[in-house]
C-alpha positions as CSV (number, residue, x, y, z in Angstrom):
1,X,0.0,0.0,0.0
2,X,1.4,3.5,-1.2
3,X,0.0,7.6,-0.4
4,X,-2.8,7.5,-2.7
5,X,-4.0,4.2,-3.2
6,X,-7.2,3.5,-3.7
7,X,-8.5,0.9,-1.6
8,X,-11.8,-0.8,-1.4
9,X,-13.9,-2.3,1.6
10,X,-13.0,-5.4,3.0
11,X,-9.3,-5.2,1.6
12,X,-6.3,-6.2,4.2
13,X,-4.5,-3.2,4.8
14,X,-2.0,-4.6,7.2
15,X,-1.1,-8.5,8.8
16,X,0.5,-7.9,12.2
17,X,2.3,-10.9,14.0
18,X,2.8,-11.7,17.5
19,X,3.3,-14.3,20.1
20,X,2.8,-16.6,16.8
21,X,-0.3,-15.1,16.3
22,X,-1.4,-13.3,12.8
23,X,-4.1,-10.2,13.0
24,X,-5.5,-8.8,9.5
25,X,-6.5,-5.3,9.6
26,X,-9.3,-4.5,7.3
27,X,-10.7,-1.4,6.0
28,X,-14.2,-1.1,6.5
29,X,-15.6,1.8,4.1
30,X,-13.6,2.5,0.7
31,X,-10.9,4.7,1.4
32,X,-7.9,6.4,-0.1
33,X,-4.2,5.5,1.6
34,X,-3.1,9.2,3.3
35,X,-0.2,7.7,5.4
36,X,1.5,4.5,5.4
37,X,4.4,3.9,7.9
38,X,6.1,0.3,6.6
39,X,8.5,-1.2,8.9
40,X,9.3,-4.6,10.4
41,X,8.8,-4.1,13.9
42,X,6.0,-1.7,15.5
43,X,5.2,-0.8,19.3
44,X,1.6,-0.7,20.9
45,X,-0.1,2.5,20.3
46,X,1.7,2.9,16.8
47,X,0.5,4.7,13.7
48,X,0.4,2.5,11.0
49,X,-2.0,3.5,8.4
50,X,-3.9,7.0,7.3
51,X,-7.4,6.4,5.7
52,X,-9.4,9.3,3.9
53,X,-12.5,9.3,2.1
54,X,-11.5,8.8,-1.6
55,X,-11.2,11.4,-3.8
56,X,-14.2,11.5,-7.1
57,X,-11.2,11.4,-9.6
58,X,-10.4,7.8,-9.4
């Protein structure tokens, strides 16, 4: 997922692992990617992903 991407409902926006267990994130409306922070290794409370309402022009 990139700044801009268009994504649609139901679509995994992120897998997070932990104690051997995987969580998908999902987005729930359509939306539009406004900030993405990749990384390997994240800490409770962490940013991880920006949605907006999508824009008409795509």
């Amino acid at each position: 997922m990139r700044p801009g991407q268009r994504i649609d409902a139901g679509a995994t926006l992120r897998a997070l692992e932990g104690m051997k267990l995987e969580t998908h994130m999902t987005a729930e409306p359509d939306a539009e990617a406004a900030l993405v922070a990749p990384g390997e290794q994240v800490q409770a409370k962490e940013l991880l992903v920006v949605l907006r309402a999508p824009t008409s022009e795509q």
